[in-house]
py3Dmol code that shows the C-alpha trace and the ligand (Angstrom):
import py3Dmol

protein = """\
ATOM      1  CA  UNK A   1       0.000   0.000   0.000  1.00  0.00           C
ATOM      2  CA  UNK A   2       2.927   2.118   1.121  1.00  0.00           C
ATOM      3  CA  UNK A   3       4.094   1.847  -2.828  1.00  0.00           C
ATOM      4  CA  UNK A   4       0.564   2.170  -4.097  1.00  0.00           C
ATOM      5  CA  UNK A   5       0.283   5.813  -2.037  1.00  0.00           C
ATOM      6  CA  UNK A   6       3.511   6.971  -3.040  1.00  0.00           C
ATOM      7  CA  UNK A   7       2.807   6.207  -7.199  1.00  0.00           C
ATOM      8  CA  UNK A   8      -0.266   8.303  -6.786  1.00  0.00           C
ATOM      9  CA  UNK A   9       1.712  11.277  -4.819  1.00  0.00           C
ATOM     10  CA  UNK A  10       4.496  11.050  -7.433  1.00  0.00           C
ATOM     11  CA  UNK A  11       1.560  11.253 -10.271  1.00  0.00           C
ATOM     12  CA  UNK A  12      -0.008  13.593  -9.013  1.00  0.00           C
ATOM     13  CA  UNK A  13       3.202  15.904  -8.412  1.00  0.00           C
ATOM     14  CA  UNK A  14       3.672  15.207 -12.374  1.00  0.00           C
ATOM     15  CA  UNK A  15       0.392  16.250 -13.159  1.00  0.00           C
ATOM     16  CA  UNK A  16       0.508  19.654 -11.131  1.00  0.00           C
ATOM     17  CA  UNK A  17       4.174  20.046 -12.116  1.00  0.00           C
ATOM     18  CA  UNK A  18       3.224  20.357 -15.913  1.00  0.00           C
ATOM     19  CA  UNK A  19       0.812  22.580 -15.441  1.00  0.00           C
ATOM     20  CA  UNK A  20       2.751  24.972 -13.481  1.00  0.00           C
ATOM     21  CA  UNK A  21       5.948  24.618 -16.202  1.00  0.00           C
ATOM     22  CA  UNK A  22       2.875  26.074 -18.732  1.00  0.00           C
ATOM     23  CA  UNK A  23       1.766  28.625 -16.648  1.00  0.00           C
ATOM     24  CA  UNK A  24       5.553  29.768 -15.847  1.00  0.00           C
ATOM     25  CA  UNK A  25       5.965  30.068 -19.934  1.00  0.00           C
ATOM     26  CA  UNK A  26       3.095  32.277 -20.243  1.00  0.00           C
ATOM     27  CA  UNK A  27       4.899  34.389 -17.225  1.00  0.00           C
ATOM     28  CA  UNK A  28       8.251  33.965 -18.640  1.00  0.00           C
ATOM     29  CA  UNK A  29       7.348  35.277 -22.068  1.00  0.00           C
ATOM     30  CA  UNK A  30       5.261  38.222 -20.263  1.00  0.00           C
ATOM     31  CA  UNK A  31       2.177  36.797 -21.880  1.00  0.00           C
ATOM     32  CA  UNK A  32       0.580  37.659 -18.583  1.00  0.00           C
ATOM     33  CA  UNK A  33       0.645  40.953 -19.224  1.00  0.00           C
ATOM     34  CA  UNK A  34      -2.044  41.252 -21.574  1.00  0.00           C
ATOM     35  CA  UNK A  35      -3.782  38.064 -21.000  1.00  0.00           C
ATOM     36  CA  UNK A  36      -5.317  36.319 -17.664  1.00  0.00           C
ATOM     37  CA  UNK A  37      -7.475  32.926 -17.708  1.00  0.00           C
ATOM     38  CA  UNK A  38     -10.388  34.898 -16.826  1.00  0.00           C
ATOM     39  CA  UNK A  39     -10.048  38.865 -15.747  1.00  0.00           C
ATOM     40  CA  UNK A  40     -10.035  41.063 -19.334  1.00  0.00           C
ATOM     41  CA  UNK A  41      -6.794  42.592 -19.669  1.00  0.00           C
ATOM     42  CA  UNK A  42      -5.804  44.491 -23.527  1.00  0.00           C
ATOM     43  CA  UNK A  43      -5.821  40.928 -24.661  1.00  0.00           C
ATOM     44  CA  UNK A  44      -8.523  38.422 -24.763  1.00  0.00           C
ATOM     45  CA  UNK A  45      -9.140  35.849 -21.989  1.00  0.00           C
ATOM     46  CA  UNK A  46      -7.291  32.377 -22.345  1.00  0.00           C
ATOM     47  CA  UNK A  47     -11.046  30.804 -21.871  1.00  0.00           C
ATOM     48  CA  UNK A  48     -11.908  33.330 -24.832  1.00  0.00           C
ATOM     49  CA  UNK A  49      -9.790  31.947 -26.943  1.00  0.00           C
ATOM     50  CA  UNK A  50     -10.134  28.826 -26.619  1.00  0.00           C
ATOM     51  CA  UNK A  51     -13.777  28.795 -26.792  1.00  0.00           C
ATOM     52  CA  UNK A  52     -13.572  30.845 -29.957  1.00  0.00           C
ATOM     53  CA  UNK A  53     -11.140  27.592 -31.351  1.00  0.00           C
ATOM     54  CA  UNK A  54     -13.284  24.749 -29.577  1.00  0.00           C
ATOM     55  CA  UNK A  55     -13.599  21.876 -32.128  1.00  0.00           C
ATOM     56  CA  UNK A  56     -11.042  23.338 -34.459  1.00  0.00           C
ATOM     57  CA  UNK A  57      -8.608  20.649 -34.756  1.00  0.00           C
ATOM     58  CA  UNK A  58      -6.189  23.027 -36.293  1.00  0.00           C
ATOM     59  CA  UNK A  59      -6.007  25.414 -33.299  1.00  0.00           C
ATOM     60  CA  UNK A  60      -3.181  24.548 -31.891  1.00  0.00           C
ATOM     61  CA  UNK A  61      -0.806  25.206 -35.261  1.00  0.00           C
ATOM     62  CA  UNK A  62      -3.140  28.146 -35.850  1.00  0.00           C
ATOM     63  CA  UNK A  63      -2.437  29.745 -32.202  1.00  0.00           C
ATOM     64  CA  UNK A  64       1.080  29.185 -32.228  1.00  0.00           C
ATOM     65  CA  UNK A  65       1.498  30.902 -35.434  1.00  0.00           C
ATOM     66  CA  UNK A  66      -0.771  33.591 -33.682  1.00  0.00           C
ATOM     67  CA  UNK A  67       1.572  34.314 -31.146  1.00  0.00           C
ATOM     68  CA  UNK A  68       4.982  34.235 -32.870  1.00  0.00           C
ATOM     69  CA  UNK A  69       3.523  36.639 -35.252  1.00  0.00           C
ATOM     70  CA  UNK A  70       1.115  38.983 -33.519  1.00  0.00           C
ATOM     71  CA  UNK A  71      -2.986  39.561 -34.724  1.00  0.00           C
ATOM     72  CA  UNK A  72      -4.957  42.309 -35.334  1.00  0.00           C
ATOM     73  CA  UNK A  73      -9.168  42.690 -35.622  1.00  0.00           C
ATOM     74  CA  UNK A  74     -10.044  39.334 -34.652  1.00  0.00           C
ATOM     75  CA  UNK A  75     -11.272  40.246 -31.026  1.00  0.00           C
ATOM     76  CA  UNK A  76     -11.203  44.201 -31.114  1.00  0.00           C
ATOM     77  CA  UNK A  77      -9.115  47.046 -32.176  1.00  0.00           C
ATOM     78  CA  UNK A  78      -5.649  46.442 -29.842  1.00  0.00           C
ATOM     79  CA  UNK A  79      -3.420  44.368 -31.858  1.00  0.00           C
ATOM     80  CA  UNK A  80      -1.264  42.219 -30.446  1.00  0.00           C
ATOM     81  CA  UNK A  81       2.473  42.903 -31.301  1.00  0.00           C
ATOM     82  CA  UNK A  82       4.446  39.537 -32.452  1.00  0.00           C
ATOM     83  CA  UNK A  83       6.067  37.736 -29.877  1.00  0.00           C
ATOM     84  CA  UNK A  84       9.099  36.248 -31.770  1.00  0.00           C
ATOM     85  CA  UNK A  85      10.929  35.606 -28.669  1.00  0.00           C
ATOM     86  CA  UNK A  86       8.432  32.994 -27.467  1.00  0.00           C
ATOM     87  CA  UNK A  87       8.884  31.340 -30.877  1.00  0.00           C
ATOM     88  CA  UNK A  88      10.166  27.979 -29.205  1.00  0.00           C
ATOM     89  CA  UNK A  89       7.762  28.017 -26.694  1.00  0.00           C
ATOM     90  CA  UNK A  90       4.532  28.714 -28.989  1.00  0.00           C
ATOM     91  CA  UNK A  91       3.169  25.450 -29.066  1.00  0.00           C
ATOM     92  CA  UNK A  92       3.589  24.648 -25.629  1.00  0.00           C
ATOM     93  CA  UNK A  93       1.583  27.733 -25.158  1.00  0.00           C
ATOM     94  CA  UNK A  94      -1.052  26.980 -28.131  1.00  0.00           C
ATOM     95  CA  UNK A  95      -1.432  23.639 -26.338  1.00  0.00           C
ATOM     96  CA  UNK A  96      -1.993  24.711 -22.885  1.00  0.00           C
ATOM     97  CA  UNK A  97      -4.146  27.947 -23.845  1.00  0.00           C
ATOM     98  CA  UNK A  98      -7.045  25.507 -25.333  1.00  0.00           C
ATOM     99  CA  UNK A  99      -6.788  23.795 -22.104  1.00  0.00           C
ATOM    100  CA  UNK A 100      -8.634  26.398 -20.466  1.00  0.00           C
TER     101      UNK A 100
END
"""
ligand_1 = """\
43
HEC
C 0.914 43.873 -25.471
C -0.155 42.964 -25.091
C -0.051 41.497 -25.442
C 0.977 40.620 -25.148
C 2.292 40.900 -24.434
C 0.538 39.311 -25.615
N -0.697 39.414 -26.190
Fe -1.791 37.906 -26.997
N -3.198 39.202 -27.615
C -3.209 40.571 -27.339
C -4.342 41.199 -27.996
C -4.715 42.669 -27.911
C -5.017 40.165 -28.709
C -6.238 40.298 -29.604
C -5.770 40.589 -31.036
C -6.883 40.622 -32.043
O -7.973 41.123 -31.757
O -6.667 40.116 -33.177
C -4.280 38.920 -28.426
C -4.634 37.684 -28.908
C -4.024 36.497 -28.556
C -4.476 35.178 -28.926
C -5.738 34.840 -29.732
C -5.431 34.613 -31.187
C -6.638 34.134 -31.963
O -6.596 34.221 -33.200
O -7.628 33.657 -31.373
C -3.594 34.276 -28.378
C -3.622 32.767 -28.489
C -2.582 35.053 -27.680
N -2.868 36.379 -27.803
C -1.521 34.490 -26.998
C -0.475 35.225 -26.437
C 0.707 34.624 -25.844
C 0.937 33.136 -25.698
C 1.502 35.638 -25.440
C 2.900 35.555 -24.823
C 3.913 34.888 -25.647
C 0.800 36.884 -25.750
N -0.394 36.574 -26.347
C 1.281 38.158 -25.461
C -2.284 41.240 -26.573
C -1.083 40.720 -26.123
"""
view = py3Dmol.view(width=600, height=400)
view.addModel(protein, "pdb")
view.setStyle({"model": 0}, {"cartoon": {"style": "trace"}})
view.addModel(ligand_1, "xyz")
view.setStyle({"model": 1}, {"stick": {}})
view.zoomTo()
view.show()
């Protein structure tokens, strides 16, 4: 049993663990600046979003392009400038984004 406890702990440390390493990208690239899971910042919510791309099985490769490259009129009139320095992080992001 002693095994059996410590497997789940150690799973469930994995589990958590990824999601923090996404949330920590979308800090590390500033993301969180303009963008919140819920509260409206200049940016869209991340549960925006990926309602907007629910079903869309090309989401993911769409969003990542989205964020390398920046996007303009789709959800108001800010723009959002490219962010070419979270190129090799993109479709981490793209992936956990439609999470939400
Ligand atoms: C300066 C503010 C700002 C920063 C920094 C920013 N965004 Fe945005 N983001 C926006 C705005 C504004 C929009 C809406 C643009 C539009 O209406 O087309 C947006 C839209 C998006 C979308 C939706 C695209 C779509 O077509 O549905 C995604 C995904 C996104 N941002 C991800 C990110 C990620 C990931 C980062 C960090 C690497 C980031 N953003 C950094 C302002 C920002």
């Amino acid at each position: 049993m002693k095994v059996l406890s410590a497997l789940a702990i150690a799973a469930a440390l994995a589990t958590s663990g990824a999601a923090f390493a996404d949330a920590d990208l979308a800090k590390k690239n500033a993301c969180i600046a303009c963008h919140d899971a819920t509260a409206k910042k200049l940016g869209p919510t991340w549960k925006d979003v990926a309602a907007k791309h629910k079903g869309d099985k090309g989401a993911e490769a769409k969003l990542a392009e989205v964020i390398v490259k920046g996007s303009k009129g789709v959800y108001g009139k800010i723009p959002m400038p490219p962010q070419a320095k979270a190129a090799g992080d993109a479709a981490a992001l793209a992936k956990w984004i439609m999470t939400h």
